[in-house]
N, C-alpha and C positions, 0 to 999 in steps of 0.2 A: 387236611387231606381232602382232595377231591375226587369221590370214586362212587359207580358208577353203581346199581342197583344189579346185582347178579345171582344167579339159579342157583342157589345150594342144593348140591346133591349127595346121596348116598349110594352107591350104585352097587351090585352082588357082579364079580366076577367067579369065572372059576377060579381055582386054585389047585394045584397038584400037589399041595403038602401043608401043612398046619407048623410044623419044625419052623422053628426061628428063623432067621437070613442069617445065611454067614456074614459073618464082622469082615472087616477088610483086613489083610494084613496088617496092620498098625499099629504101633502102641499108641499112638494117636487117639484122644478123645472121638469117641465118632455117636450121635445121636441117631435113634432108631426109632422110626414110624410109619404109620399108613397114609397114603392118599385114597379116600374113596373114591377115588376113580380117577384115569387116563386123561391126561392133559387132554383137551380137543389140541389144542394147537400153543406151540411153543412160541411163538412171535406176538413179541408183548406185547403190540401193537392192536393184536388181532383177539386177544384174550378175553372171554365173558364170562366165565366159571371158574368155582372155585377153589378145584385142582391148579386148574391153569393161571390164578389169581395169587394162588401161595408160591408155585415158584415163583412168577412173577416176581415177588418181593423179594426174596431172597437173592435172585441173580441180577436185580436190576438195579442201575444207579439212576437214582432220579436228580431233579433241579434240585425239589423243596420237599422235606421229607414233615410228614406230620407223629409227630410224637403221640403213641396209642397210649401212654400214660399222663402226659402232662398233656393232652390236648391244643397243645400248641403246635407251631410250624418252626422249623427250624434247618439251619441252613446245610445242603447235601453239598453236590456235584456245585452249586452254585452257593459261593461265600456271602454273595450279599447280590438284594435283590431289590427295586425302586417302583414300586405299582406310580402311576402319572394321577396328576389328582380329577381327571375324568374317569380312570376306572379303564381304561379303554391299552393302555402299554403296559409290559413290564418287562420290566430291564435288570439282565443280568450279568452279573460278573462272577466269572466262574473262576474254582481252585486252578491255580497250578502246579504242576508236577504230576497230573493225574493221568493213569496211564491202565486200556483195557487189559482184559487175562491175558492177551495174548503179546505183554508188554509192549503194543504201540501207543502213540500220545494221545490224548481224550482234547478237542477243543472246539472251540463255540459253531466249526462247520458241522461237527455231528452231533449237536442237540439243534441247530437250524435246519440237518436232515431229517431227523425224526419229527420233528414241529410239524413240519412240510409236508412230509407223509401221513402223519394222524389226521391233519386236516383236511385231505385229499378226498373230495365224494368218491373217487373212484377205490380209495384202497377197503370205503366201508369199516371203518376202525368203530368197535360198540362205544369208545371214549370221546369219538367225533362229534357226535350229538349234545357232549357236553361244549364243546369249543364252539360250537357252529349252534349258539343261541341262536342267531339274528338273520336275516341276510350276507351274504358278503362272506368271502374268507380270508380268515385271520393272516396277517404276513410277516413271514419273518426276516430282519434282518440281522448279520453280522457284521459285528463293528471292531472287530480284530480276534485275533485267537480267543481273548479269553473272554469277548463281550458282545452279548447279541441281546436283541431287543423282539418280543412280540408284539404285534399290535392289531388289535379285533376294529375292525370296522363299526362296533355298537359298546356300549360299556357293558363292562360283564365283573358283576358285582362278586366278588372274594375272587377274583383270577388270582392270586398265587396260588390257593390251593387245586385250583386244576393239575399242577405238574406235580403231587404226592405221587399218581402212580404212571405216570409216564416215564417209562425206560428205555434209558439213550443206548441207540446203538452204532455202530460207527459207520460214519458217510461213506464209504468205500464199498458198500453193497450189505448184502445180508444173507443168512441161509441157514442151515440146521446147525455148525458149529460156530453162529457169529459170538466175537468176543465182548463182554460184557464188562460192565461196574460195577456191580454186586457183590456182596463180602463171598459169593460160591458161586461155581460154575457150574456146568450140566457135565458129568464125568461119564456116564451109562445112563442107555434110555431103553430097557428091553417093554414097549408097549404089552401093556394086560401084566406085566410084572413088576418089574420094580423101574425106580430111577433113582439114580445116585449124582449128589449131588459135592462137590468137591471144595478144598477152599480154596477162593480166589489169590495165586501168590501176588497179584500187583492191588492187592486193595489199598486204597490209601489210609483206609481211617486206622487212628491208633487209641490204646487206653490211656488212662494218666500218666501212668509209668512209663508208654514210650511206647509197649509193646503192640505187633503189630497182630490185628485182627483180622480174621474170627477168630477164636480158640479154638474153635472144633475142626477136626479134621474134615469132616465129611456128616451128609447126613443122607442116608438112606431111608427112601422112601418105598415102603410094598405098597403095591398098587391090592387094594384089599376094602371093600364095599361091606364084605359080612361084618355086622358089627359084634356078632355073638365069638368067632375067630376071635377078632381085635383084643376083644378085652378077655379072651384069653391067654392071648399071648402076654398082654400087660400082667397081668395074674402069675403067669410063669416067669417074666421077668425078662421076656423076650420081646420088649416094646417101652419104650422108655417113656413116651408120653402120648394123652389121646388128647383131642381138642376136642369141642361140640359133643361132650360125654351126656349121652342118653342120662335121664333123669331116674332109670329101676336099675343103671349101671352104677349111677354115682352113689343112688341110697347102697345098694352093694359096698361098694368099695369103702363106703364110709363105715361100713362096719367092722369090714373086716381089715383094710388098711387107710385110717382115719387120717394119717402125714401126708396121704398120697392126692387127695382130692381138694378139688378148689371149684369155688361158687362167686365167679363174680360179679353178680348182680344182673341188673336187668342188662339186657342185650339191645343191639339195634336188629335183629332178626324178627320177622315175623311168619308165623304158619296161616297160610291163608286159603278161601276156595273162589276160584271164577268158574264164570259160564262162558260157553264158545261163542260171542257175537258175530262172529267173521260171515258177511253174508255170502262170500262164494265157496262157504265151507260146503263139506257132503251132509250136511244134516237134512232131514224133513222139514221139511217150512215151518209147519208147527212149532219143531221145537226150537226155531230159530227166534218164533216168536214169545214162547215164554220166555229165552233167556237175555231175549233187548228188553223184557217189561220190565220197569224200576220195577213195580208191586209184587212179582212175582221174585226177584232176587231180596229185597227188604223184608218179605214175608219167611222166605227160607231163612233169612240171616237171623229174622225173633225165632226162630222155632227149633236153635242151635241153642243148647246147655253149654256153653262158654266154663262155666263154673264146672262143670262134672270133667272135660276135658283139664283146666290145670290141675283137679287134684286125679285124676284117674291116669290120664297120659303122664304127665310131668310130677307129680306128685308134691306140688307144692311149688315147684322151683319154676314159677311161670306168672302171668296174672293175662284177664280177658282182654283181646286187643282191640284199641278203638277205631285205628287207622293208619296210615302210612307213617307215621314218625313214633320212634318208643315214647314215653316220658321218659328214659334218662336224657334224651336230649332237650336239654334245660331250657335253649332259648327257644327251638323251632317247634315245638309241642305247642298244641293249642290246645290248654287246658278246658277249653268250656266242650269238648269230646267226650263222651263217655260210651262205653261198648256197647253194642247193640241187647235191649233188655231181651232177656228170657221169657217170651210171652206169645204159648202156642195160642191159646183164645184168639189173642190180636190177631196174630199172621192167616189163622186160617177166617179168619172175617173178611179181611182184606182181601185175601184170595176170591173170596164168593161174594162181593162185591165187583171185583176184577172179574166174575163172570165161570170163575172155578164152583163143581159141587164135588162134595163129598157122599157119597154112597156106598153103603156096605162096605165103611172103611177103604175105600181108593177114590182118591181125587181126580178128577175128570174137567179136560179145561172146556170153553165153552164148545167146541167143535165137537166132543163127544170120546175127545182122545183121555186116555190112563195118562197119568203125571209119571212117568217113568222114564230116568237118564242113571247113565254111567259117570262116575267119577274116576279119573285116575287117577294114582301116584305113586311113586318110587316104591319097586319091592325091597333095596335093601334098607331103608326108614322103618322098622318097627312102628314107632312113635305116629308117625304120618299114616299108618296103614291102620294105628287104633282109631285114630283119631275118625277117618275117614267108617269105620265100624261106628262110632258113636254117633257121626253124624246121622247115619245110616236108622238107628234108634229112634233117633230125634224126629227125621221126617218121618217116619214112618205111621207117628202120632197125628200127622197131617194129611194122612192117605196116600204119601209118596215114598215109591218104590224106588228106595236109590242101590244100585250095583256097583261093589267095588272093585275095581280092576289093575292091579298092582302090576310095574309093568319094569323093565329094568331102565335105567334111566335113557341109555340112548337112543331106544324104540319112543320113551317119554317126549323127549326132545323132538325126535321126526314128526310126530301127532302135534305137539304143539305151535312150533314153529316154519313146521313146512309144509304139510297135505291140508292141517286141521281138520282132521279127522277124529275128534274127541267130541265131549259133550261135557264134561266140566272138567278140572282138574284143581288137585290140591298140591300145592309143591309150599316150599317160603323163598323169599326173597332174602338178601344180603342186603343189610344197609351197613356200611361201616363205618359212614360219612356224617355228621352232623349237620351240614349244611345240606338246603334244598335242591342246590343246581347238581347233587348225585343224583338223583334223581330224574334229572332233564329226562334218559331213555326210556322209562316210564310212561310218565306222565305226557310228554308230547302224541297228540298222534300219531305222527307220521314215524314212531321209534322201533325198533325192533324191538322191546321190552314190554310194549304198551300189551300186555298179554291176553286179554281178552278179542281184542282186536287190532294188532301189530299193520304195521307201515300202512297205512288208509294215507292217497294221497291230498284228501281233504277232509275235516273233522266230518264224522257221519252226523253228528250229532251234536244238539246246540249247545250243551253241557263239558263236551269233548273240546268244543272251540274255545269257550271258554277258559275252560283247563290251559289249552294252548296259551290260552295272552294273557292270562295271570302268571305264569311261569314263565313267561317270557319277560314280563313286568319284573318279578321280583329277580331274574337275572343280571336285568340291566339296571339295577337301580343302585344307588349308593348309600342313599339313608334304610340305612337297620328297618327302620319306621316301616318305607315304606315297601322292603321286601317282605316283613313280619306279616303286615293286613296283608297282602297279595297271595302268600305262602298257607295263612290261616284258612283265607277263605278256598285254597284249593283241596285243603282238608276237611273243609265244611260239607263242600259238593263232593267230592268221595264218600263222607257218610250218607248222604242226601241217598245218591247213585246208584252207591255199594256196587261197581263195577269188579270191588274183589271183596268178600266179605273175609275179614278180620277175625282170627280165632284166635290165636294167640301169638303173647310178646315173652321170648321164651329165655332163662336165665340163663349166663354163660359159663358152662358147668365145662373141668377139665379135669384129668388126671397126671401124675406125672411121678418119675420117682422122685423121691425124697432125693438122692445122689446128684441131682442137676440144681447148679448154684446158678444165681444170677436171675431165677428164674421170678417174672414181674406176671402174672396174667390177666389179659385187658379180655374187654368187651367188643374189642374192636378186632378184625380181622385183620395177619393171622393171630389168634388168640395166644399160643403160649411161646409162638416163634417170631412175634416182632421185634424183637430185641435179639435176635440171634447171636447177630454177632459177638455177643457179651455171653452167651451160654457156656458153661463147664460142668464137666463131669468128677465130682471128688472120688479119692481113692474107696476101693471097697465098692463100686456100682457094679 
């Protein structure tokens, strides 16, 4: 699977009633749960969150689908697929007889529309940045109904897994009810409430026995950020499953309903903080300059209790993070990493060498200014809002007055990625992907992801450029070999950097009742709904 580093959020809406959602008329199996928050935008094309990244999956049919349990790829919308042995084509041959919700025919002109359009600079697709390594745009051609070819101008190392979440839609235009692939459709979409999600009657896939999927009739999603609601309603029996379950809900639930809880290990998630380097942000000069000083961000990053956060935040179900890739991921981890050590002495040494003093407990940079910034992040994240307290602790030891500023997420979003009007913030990132080139929106300068300093149209900095043509190196290359050194060392200069400093890699904890069969749950996004279409409900739920 090839997917793209995206904003996990938690967001608090209101809400007019705590009562369950009515069931649909049906005897129909129908699954019930939350989205913490409002799709931004339903065209999959356009999608960067991970509201908007779980329907995604659900309604969208892709080429090459990556299996979140067996970690392999495996063949979707396209039966069979031929990478060229530069690395540079890939050539597909798609099902036949496959046909959108709205029973018309699915064929190689509308996965050549959609190709065309994600690659388009003008349409601004966040997955764009993955296809468009190199100069030059990618081109597609069709070679009859059922067989089209793409072909990148540069080699772009594991191209099949770029098309896990690209979802085709049909060449014939596009718009709020376009028809889909996907084992469900979008049936109701009341924004700030719910969306219900339907089952697709033209899906093609079937089970062993013949029968046609999904099982589920329908899944209903409340649009619902409080997570103290949530897992109330799970409690009363009015929510059938949570994903990304808070670590004082899970020890909860595990006491009091043990069947119900699942820990699957480490995650590709991490909880992290940067500083605003944007220089035509509104900040004071000053503190523009503390937050471009390596010393001054390396020094905050020793003077963080990494250890009091997994067991106080998470309670165990966490460990300290070192950098942009988990260690569950086997091959791209670069084990000679280790978290940044716990050591206020060092940091604040550092600092008054850097020209900082300490006096009467407040740290003072060389101009004569107080060390003093706000941190935001998500008010409905408990988790992130302790964290962002501890921090808070932690500096404090160092003469720095940090303010915590909990904000709902879409006020979060506007400061970070459109006025820059922040001063640090804590959010985590989504990695669902194993391989590096998910990452492309990150780490390129010029990305919208790059979140310290997003779309800079030349690296500011020599470190940034760097970054640049190491990951563009290991995009294009074919030998493992030599994406591996190219990938390591952009993980080496991230610790060097600490353009985002790394708190934690956080376990992938879920809930679910006991009466949902079929139910596999991965580390990879979405967590206990990859498999949906195989989901049932037994008698008695």
């Amino acid at each position: 699977m090839f997917r793209r580093l995206v904003l996990a959020s938690t967001v608090v809406f209101a809400v007019s009633s705590v009562v369950a959602a009515e069931r649909l008329e049906s005897s129909e199996p129908q699954l019930r749960l939350c989205l913490r928050s409002d799709p931004k935008t339903l065209d999959p094309l356009l999608v960067d969150e991970e509201s908007g990244e779980t329907i995604r999956y659900l309604t969208g049919g892709v080429l090459i689908r990556f299996n979140r349990s067996t970690q392999k790829l495996e063949p979707e919308l396209a039966e069979k697929w031929k990478v060229s042995g530069d690395g540079r084509t890939v050539t597909f041959l798609l099902r036949k007889g496959v046909q959108f919700s709205d029973g018309s025919a699915f064929t190689a002109q509308d996965a050549a529309a959609t190709l065309r359009r994600l690659v388009d600079p003008a349409v601004k697709s966040p997955m764009g940045d993955s296809f468009r390594a190199g100069e030059g745009i990618p081109q597609v051609a069709v070679k009859g109904d059922h067989e089209l070819a793409m072909t990148f101008p540069y080699t772009v190392a594991g191209v099949e897994r770029l098309f896990d979440q690209v979802a085709i839609s049909p060449s014939r235009g596009a718009g709020k009810d376009r028809p889909v692939l996907g084992a469900f459709v979008i049936g109701e979409h009341v924004p700030g409430n719910h969306l219900l999600l339907k089952r697709n009657p033209y899906y093609w896939r079937r089970d062993n026995q013949g029968r046609s999927l999904p099982y589920l009739s329908a899944i209903r999603f409340d649009i619902q950020g409080n997570r103290d609601i949530e897992l109330m309603r799970f409690r009363r029996g009015e929510l059938d499953m949570i994903s990304g379950l808070d670590a004082n809900a899970f020890e909860e639930l595990r006491r009091d309903q043990p069947n119900s809880v699942y820990d699957a290990g480490p995650s590709f998630d991490n909880e992290m903080l940067w500083f605003n380097q944007v220089v035509a942000s509104p900040l004071p000069e000053y503190k523009k300059q503390w937050f471009r000083s390596q010393v001054f961000r390396r020094a905050l990053s020793g003077a963080i209790n990494r250890d009091d956060i997994v067991r106080l935040v998470y309670r165990g179900h966490a460990k300290p993070g070192a950098g942009p890739v988990s260690d569950a991921n086997l091959l791209w981890f670069n084990r000679k990493l280790k978290p940044h050590a716990y050591a206020v002495g060092e940091s604040l040494k550092d600092l008054q060498k850097a020209g900082f003093r300490l006096k009467d407990g407040t740290l003072y940079d060389a101009g004569g200014k107080a060390v003093e910034f706000s941190v935001i992040t998500n008010s409905g994240n408990k988790s992130r809002v302790r964290i962002a307290t501890l921090i808070q602790q932690d500096l404090k030891k160092i003469g720095i007055r940090l303010n915590v500023v909990p904000l709902d997420f879409p006020a979060l979003i506007e400061r970070i990625s459109r006025n820059y009007d922040y001063e640090a913030c804590l959010l985590g990132l989504v990695n669902v992907d194993v391989d590096p080139n998910s990452q492309m929106n990150v780490w390129l300068s010029s990305a919208a992801n790059h979140q310290w300093n997003p779309r800079q149209r030349t690296p500011e900095t020599a470190w940034e450029a760097e970054i640049d043509r190491l990951m563009r190196v290991q995009a294009g290359a074919v030998k493992i070999s030599i994406r591996k050194a190219a990938f390591d060392r952009v993980q080496e200069i991230v610790s060097e950097q600490v353009p985002f400093v790394y708190l934690v890699t956080k376990n992938s904890l879920a809930a679910a009742d006991p009466h949902i069969k079929n139910l596999a749950p991965s580390a990879f996004l979405p967590q206990l709904l990859w498999n949906a279409p195989q989901l049932t409900l037994a008698e008695g739920r």
